[in-house]
C-alpha positions as CSV (number, residue, x, y, z in Angstrom):
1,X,11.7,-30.3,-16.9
2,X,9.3,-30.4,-20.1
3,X,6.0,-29.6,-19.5
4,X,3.4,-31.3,-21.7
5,X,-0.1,-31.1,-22.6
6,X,-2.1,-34.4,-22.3
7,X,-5.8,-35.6,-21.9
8,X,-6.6,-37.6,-19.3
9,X,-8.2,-41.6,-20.5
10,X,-7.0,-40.5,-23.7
11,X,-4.5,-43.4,-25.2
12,X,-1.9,-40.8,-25.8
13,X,-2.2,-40.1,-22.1
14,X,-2.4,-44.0,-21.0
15,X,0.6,-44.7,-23.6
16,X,2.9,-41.6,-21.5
17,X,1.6,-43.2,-18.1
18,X,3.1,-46.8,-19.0
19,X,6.4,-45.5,-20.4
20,X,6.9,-43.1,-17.3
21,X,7.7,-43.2,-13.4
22,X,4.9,-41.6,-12.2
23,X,4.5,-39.1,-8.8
24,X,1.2,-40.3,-8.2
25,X,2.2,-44.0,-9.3
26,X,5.5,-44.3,-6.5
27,X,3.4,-45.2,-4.0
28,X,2.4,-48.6,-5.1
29,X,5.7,-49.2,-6.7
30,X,7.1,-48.4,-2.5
31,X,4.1,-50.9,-1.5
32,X,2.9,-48.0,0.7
33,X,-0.7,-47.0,-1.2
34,X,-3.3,-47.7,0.6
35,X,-5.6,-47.9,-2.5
36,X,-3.2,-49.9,-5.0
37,X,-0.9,-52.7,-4.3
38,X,2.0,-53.5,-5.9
39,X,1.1,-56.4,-7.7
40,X,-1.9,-54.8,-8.4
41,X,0.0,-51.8,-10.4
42,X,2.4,-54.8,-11.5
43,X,-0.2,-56.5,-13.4
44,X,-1.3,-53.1,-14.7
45,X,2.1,-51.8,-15.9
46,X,2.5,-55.2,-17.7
47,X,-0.6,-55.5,-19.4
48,X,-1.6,-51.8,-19.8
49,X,-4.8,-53.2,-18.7
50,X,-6.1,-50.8,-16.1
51,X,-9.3,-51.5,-14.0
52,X,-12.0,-49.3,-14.5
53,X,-13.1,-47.0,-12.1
54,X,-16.6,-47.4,-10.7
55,X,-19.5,-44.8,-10.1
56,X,-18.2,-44.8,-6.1
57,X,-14.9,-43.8,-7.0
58,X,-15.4,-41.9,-9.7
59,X,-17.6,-39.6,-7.1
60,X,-15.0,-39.7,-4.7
61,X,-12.1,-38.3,-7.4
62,X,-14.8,-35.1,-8.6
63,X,-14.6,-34.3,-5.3
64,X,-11.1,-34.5,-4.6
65,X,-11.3,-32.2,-8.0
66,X,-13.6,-30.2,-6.5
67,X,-11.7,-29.6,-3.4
68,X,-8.4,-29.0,-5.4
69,X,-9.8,-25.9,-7.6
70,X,-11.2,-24.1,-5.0
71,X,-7.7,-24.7,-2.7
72,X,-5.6,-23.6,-5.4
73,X,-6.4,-19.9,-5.0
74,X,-5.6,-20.0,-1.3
75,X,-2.2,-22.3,-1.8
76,X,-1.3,-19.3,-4.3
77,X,-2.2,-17.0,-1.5
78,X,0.2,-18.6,1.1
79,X,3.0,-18.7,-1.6
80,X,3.1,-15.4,-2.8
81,X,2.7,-16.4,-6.1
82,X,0.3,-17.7,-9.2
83,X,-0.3,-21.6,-9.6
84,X,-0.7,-23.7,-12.4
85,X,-1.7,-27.0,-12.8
86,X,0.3,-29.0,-15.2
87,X,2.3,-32.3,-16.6
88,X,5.7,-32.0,-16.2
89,X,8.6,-34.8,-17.5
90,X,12.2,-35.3,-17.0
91,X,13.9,-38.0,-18.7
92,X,11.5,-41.5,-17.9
93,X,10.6,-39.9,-14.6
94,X,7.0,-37.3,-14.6
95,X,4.6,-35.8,-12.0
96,X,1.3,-34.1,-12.1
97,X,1.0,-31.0,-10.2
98,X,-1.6,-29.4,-9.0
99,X,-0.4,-26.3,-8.5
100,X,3.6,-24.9,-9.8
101,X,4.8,-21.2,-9.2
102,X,6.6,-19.6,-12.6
103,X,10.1,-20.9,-12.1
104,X,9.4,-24.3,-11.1
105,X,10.7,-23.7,-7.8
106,X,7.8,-24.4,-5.4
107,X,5.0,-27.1,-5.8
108,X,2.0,-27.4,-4.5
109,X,-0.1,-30.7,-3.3
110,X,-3.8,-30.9,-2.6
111,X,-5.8,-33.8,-0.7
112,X,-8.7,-34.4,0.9
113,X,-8.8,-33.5,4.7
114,X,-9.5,-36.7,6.8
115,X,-9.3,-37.7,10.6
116,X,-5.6,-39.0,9.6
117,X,-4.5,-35.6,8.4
118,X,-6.0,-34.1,11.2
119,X,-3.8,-35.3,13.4
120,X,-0.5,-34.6,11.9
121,X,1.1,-31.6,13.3
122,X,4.5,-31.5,11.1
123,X,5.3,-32.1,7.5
124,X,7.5,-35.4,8.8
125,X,4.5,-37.0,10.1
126,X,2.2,-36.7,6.5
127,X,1.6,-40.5,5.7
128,X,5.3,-42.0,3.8
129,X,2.4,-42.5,0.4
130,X,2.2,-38.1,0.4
131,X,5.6,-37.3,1.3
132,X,6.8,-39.9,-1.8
133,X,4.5,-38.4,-4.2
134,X,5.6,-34.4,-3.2
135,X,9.5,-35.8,-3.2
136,X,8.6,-37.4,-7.0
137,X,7.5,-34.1,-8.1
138,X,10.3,-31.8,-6.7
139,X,12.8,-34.3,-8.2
140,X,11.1,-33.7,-11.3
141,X,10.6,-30.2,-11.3
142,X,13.5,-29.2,-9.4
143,X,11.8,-27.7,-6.5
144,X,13.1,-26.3,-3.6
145,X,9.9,-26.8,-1.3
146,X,6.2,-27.9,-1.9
147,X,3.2,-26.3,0.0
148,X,1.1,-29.5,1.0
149,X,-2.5,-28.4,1.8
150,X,-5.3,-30.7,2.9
151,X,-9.4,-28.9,3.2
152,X,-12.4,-29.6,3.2
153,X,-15.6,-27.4,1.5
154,X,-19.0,-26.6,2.5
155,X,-22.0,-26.9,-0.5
156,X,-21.5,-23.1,-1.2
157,X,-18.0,-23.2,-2.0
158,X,-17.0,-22.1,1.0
159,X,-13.7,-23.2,3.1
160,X,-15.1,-25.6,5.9
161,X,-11.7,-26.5,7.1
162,X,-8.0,-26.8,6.2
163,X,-4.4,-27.6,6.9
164,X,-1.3,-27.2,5.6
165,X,2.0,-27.7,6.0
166,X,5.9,-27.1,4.3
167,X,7.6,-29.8,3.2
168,X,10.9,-30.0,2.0
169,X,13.4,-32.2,-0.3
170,X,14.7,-35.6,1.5
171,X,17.6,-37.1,-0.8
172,X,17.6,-40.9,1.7
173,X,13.6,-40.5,0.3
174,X,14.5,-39.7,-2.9
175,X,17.3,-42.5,-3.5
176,X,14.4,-44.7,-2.1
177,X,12.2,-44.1,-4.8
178,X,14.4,-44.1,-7.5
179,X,15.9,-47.7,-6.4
180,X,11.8,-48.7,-5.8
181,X,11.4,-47.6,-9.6
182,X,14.6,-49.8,-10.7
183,X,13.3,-52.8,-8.8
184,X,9.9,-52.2,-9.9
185,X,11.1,-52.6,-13.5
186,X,13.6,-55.2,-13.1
187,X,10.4,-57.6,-11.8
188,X,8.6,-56.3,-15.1
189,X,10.8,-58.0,-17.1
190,X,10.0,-61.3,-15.6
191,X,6.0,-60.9,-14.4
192,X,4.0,-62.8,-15.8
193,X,0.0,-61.9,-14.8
194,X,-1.4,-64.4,-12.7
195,X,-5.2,-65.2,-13.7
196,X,-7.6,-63.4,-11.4
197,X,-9.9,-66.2,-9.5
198,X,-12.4,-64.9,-7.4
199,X,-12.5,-66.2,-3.8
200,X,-14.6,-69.7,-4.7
201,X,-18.1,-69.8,-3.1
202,X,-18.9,-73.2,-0.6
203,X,-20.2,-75.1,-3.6
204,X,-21.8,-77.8,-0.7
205,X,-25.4,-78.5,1.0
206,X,-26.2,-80.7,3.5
207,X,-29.6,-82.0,2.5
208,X,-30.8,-84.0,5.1
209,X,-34.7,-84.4,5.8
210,X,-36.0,-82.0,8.7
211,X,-36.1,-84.2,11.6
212,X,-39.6,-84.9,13.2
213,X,-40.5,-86.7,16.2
214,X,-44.2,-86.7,17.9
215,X,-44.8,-88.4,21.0
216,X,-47.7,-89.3,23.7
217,X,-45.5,-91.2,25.9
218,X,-44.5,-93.3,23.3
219,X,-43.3,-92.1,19.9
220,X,-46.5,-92.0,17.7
221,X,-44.8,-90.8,14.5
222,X,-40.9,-89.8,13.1
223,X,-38.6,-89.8,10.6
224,X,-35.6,-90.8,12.4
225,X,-34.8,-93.9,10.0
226,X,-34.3,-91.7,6.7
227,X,-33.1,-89.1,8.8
228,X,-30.1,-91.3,10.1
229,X,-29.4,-92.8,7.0
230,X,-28.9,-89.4,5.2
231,X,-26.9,-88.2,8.1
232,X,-24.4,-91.3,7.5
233,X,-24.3,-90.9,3.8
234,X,-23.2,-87.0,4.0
235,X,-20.9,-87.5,6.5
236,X,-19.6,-90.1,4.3
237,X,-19.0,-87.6,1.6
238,X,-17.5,-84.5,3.5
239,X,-15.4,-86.7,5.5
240,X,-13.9,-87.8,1.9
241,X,-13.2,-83.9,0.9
242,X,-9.5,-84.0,0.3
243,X,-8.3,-80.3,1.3
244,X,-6.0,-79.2,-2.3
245,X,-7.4,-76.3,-3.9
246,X,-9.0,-73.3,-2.4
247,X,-12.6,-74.8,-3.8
248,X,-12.2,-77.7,-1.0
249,X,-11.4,-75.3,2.2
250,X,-13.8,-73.2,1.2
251,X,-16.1,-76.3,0.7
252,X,-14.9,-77.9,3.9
253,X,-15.5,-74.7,5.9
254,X,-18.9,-74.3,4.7
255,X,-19.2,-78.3,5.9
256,X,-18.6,-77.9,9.4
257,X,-20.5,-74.8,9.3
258,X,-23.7,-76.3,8.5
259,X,-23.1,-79.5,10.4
260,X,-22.8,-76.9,13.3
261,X,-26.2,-75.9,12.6
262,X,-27.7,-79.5,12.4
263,X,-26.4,-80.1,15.6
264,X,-28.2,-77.1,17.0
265,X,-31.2,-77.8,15.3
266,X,-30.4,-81.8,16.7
267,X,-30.9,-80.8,19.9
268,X,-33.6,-78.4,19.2
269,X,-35.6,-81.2,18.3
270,X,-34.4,-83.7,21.0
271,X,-35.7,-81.0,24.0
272,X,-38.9,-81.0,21.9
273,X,-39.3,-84.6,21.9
274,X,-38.3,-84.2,25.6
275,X,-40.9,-82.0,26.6
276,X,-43.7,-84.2,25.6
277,X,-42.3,-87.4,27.0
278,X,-39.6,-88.1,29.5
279,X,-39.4,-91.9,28.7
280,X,-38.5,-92.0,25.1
281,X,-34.8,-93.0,26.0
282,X,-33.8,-94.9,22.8
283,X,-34.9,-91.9,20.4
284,X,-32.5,-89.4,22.9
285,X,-29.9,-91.9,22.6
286,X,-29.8,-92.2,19.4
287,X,-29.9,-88.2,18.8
288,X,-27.6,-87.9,21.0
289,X,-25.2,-90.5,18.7
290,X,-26.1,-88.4,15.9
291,X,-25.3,-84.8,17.1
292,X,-21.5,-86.4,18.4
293,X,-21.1,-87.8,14.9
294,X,-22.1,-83.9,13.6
295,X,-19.8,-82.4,16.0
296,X,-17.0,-84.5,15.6
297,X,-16.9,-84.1,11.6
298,X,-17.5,-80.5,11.9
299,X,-14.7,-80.5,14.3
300,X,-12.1,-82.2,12.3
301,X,-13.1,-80.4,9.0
302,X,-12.2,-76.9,11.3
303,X,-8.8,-78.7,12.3
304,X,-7.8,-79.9,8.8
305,X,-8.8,-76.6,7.3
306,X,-6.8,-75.1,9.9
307,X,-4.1,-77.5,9.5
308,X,-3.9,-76.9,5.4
309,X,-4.2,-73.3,5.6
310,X,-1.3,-72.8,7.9
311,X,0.8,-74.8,5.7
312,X,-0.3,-73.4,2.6
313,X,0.6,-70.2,4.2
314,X,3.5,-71.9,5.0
315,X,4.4,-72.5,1.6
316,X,4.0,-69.1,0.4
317,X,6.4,-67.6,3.0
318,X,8.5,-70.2,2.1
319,X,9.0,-70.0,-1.7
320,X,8.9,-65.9,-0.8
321,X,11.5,-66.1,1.6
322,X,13.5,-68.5,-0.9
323,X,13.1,-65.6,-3.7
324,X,14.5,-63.5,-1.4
325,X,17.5,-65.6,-0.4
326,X,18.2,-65.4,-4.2
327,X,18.0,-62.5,-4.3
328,X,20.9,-61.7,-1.8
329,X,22.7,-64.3,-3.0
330,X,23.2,-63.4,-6.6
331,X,24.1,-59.5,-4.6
332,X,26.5,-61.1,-2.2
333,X,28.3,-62.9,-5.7
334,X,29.0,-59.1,-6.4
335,X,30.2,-57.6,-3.1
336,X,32.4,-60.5,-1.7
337,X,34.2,-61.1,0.6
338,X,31.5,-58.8,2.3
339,X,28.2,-60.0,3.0
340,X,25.2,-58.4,3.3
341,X,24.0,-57.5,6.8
342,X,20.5,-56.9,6.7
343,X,17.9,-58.4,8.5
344,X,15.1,-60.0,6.1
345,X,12.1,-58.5,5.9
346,X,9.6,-60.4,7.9
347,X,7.0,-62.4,5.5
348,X,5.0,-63.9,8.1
349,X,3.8,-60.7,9.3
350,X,3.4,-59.6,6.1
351,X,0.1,-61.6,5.9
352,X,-1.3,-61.0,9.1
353,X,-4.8,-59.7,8.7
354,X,-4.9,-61.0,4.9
355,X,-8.3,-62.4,4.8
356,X,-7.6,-65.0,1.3
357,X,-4.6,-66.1,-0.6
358,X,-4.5,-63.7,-3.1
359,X,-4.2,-60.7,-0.7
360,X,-1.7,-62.5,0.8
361,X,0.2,-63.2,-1.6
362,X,0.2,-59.6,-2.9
363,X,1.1,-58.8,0.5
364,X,4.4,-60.7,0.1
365,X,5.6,-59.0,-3.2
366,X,4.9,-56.0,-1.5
367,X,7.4,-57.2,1.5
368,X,10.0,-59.1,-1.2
369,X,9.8,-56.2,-3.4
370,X,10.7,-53.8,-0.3
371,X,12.8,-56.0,0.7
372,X,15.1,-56.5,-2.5
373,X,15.3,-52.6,-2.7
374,X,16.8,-52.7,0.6
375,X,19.4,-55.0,-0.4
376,X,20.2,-53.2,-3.8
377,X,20.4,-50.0,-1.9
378,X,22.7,-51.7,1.1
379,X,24.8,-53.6,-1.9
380,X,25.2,-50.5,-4.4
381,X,26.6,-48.8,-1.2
382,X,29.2,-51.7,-0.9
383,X,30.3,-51.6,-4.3
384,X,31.0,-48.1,-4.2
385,X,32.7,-48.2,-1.3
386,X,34.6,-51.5,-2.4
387,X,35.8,-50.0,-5.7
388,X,36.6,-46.5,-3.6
389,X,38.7,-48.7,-1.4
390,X,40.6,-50.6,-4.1
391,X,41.3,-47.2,-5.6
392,X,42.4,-45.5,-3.1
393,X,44.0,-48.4,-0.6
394,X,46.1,-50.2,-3.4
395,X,48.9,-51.8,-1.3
396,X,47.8,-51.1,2.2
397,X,44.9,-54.2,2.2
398,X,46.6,-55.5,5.4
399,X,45.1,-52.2,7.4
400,X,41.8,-53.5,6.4
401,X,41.3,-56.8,8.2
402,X,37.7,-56.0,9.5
403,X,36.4,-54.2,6.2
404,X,33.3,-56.2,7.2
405,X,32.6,-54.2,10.5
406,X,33.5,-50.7,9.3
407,X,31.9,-51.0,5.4
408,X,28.6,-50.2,7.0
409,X,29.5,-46.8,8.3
410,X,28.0,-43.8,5.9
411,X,30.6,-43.0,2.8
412,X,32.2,-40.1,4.0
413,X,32.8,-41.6,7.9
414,X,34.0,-44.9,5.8
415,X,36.5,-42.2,3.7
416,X,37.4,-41.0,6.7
417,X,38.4,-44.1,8.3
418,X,40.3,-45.5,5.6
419,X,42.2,-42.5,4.6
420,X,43.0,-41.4,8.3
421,X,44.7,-45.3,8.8
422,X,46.4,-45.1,5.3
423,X,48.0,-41.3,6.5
424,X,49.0,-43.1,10.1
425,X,50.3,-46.0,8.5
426,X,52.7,-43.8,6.2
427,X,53.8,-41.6,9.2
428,X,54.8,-44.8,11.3
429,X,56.2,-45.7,8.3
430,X,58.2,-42.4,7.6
431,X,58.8,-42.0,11.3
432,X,59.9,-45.7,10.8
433,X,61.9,-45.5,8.0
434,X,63.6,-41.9,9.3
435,X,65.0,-43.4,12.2
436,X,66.3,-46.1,10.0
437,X,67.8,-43.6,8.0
438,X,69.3,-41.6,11.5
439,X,70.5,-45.0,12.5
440,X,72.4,-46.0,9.3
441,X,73.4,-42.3,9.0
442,X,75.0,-42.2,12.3
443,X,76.3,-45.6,12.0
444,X,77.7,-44.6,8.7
445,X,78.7,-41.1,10.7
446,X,80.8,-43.5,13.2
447,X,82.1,-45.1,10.2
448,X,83.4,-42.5,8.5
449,X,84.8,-40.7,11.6
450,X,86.5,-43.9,13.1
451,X,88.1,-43.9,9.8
452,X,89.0,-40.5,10.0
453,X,89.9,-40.8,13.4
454,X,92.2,-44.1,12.1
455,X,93.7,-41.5,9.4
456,X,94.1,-38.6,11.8
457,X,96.0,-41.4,14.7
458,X,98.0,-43.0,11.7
459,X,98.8,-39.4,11.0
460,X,99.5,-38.4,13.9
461,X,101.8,-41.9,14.4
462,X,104.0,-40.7,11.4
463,X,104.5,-37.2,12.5
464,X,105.5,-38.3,15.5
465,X,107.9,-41.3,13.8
466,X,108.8,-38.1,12.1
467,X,109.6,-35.8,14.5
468,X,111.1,-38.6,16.5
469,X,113.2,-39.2,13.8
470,X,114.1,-35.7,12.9
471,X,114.6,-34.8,16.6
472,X,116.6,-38.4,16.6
473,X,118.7,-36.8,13.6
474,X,118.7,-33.8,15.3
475,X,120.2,-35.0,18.6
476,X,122.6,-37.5,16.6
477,X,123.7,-34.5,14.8
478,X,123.9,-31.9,18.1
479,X,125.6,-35.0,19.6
480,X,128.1,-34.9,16.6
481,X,128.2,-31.4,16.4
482,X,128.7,-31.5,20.6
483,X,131.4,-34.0,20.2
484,X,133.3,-32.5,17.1
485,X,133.2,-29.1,19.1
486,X,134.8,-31.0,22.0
487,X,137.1,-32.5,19.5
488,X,138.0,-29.3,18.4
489,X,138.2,-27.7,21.4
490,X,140.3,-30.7,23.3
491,X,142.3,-30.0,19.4
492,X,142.6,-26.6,20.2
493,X,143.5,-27.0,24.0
494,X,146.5,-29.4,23.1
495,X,147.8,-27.3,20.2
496,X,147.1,-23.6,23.3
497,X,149.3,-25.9,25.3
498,X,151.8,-26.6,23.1
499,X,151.5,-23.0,21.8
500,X,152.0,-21.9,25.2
501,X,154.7,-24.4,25.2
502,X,156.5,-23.3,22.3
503,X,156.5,-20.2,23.8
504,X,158.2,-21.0,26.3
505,X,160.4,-22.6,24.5
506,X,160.6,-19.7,22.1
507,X,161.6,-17.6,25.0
508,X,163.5,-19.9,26.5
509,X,165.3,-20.1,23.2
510,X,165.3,-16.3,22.9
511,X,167.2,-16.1,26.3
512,X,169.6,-18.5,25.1
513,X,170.1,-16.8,21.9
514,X,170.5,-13.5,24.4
515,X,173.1,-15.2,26.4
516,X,174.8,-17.0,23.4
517,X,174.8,-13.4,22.1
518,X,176.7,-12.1,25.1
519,X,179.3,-14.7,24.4
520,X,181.6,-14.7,21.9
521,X,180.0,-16.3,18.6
522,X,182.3,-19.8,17.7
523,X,182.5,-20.0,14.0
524,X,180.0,-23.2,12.7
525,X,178.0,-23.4,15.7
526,X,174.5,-23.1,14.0
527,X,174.2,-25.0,10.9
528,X,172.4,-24.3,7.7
529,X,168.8,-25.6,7.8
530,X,168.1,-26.7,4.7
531,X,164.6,-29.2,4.5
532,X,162.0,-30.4,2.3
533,X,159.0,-28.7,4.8
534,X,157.0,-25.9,2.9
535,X,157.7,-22.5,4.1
536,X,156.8,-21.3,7.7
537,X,152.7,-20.6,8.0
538,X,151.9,-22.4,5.5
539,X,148.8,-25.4,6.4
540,X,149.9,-29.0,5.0
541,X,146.6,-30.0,3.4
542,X,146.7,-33.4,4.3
543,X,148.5,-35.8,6.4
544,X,149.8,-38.2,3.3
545,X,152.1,-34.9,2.2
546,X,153.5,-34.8,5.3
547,X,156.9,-36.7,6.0
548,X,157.1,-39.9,8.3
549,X,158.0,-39.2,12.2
550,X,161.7,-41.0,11.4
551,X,162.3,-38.9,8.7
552,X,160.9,-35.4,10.7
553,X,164.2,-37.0,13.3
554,X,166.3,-37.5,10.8
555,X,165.7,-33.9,9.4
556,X,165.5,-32.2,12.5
557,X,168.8,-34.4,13.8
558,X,170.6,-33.6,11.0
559,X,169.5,-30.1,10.5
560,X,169.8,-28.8,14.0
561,X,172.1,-31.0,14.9
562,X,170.6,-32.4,17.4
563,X,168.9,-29.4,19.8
564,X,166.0,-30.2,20.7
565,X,164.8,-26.8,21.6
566,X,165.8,-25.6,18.2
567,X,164.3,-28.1,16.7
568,X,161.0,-27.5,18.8
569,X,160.8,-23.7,17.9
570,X,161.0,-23.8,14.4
571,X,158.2,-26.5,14.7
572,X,155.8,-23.9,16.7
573,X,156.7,-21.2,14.2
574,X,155.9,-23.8,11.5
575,X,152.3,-24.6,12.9
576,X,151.3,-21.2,13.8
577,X,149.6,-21.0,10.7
578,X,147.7,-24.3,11.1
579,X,146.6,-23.4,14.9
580,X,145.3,-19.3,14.0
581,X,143.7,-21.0,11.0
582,X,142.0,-23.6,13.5
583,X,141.3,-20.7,16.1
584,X,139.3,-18.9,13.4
585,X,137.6,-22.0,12.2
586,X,136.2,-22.7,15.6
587,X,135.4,-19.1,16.4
């Protein structure tokens, strides 16, 4: 805050009051001062045309002056700390105070003690006009609290009476004012200073003749000829008001209000007549024509006055409440699809109480202006949240089929809400998209170990083709080895039995030879053995070297000449070789 030094009235200080938002100014621009409307100011503001103060008010702003010198002493008192009255600015926006501690951090606010202030008991119930003007001047200062104090002084500078209370910064206040402020200016641009008329004065007399009648039981003198014709020829001319500008009601009420007197004075003069004569029936009559005539044409000017001023207030709710449909409109072209759900500020009580047109129509700016500010305030807070939500909810627009119904719920609840179904929405979606996972893993699990289990059976198939086959091989070859060793054996049984044979033989032989020996030997008994057999012991390798069966006869015939025995012992001595051989073989 920069604090300034001005002159009041001076045009430096007029020129710094029209180029600033003013403390003491916020409550016209809110429509709540009870001493300025806002068209009032508006015209004002505009123009720089400011009304001068009278000799009344002038009084009654010395002693407000008065009243604020001698308080500031005891505010300082209360606070704990020196005052000082000055001008401070910050930016466009600037306050007057009447009393500011050292560091700016505690303002106070003097008024005039009235029956109102009397009966507040709390800060929160000063009138909205104070508690605007003290939340002006701590925005502008910074403030953390302003002392308001209302007294009132006795003739001797002493304190009569006083009250006073702590109020405190209100930030929904505060955004109030400033969007007041921007509304305010926003309708500068466009105003354009409508002509001040003073209410019209009933520019209309009824000048009839005062009505005489003297009577002695018959009328002896009256003016009731002239008198009637008069009567017609103004009732003529007020009956032919037509009702348009304010000049007309005002003449057409000031009409009926005078013919409302003729008819009293009518009669007065009929029951004057009356009481001198009782038989005068004509003149009654025709009074009594005359006053109906006055009645009924005061009556109908009431109704048509009545009639055209409730449409004329008609009109001006009307074109207000069309200025205010326009309004929202031209904000609902910036916040679709949402609309704006406020309820519109009630114009037709607005001018309840409004005593002429141009109060009321200074009460309805008051109630558009209000009005708009609540819609800019209500649509400002749907942008933001709007362009929050497009930020933040990109993608996920199909959580947010009834934006219309939760959009009006405070920022941070409306954060809260969106955020909290975006974070749901992802876990169902991760929760979704996990068991996906677990189910194409395990499917892919199932896969892989039907496969495995397909590789392991094949496996398993050709290890057991394999050992089938090997223990097929196996018993083919025990069976061959099983039937070769019974070969053998069956081989080696024959050849033991012809062993044992030839042993037999051999010793059958060898008792021959014994008892051949005991006889006397005959010359050329036993022949020469000569053959083509290898040597005894020896194994023939093969059966293609051995000789045919004929020729073994023919050898053995002609070599042992015929004995068989013989014959059958050299063939045991020659195989002995061959059937030891075989023995060791098969051992």
């Amino acid at each position: 805050m920069i604090t300034i030094s001005l002159t009041q009235k001076t045009p430096e200080w007029l020129e710094h009051r029209r180029t600033h938002r003013n403390a003491s100014d916020t409550p016209s621009v809110t429509g709540h001062s009870p001493y300025k409307s806002r068209t009032k100011f508006m015209g004002e503001w505009v123009t720089g045309i400011v009304e001068e103060v009278d000799e009344p008010t002038q009084r009654r702003f010395d002693g407000g002056n008065r009243a604020e010198e001698l308080a500031r002493p005891l505010m300082a008192q209360i606070i704990g700390e020196d005052l000082s009255p000055v001008v401070g600015v910050d930016e466009v926006w600037s306050a007057s105070f009447d009393g500011l501690n050292f560091d700016e951090t505690i303002a106070a606010e003097h008024k005039a003690l009235n029956d109102t202030l009397r009966a507040v008991t709390c800060a929160a119930e000063l009138p909205i006009y104070y508690r605007e003007q003290m939340e002006h001047q701590l925005m502008v200062c910074g403030g953390v609290k302003c002392l308001f104090m209302a007294s009132k002084w006795n003739d001797d500078d002493t304190l009569a009476e006083e009250i006073h209370f702590w109020y405190e910064p209100d930030m929904n206040l505060r955004a109030q004012i400033i969007a007041a402020w921007d509304q305010f200016l926003k309708d500068a641009e466009t105003h354009k200073p409508q002509e001040y008329i003073p209410a019209p004065k009933a520019d209309v007399q009824i000048e009839l003749p005062a009505l005489f009648v003297h009577a002695q039981g018959h009328i002896t003198d009256s003016n009731m000829k002239a008198y009637g014709e008069a009567l017609t020829a103004k009732l003529a001319e007020v009956r032919a008001i037509a009702l348009v500008t304010d000049q007309d009601f005002a003449n057409a009420k000031a009409a009926a209000a005078l013919f409302r007197e003729q008819c009293k004075k009518l009669m007065l003069t009929k029951e004057a007549m009356l009481s001198q004569t009782v038989s005068i029936g004509e003149a009654a009559r025709m009074m009594d024509a005359w006053h109906e005539d006055l009645r009924q044409t005061a009556l109908k000017l009431e109704k048509d006055v009545e009639r055209e001023d409730l449409a004329k207030k008609r009109t001006m709710v009307s074109e207000t409440a069309l200025a205010y449909a326009a309004h929202i409109e031209a904000l609902e072209a910036e916040t679709r699809p949402i609309q704006l759900n406020i309820n519109r500020p009630n114009f037709a009580e607005a001018i309840k109480g409004k005593r002429n047109y141009a109060s009321m129509q200074s009460a309805l700016n008051d109630a558009l202006a209000a009005g708009k500010i609540e819609a800019d305030a209500v649509a400002k807070d749907i942008r933001a949240k709007l362009a929050w939500c497009k930020e933040t909810s990109a993608g996920f627009g199909f959580l947010f089929n009834d934006l219309a119904q939760i959009i009006g719920k405070t920022m941070d609840d409306f954060k809260l809400l969106v955020t909290s179904r975006i974070t749901e929405h992802k876990h169902q979606e991760s929760v979704k998209q996990e068991a996906e996972r677990a189910r194409i893993q395990a499917q892919e699990e199932a896969k892989a170990k039907a496969a495995q289990e397909a590789i392991l059976a094949a496996e398993r198939a050709k290890m057991e083709a394999e050992v089938r086959a090997k223990a097929a091989d196996e018993a083919k070859a025990h069976a061959e080895y099983e039937a070769g060793m019974m070969a053998e054996q069956a081989k080696i049984a024959a050849l033991q039995k012809t062993l044992d044979r030839g042993e037999e033989i051999e010793a059958s032989r060898k008792n021959a030879q014994l008892k051949a020996q005991e006889q006397p030997f005959k010359s050329g008994s036993m022949p020469v053995v000569t053959h083509p057999f290898p040597a005894t012991g020896t194994i023939v390798p093969t059966v293609a070297n051995r000789p045919s069966r004929s020729e073994m006869l023919s050898v053995l015939g002609s070599t042992f000449g015929g004995d068989a025995d013989t014959a059958l012992g050299w063939i045991l001595a020659e195989f002995r070789g061959d059937i030891e051989f075989a023995a060791r073989e098969a051992a």
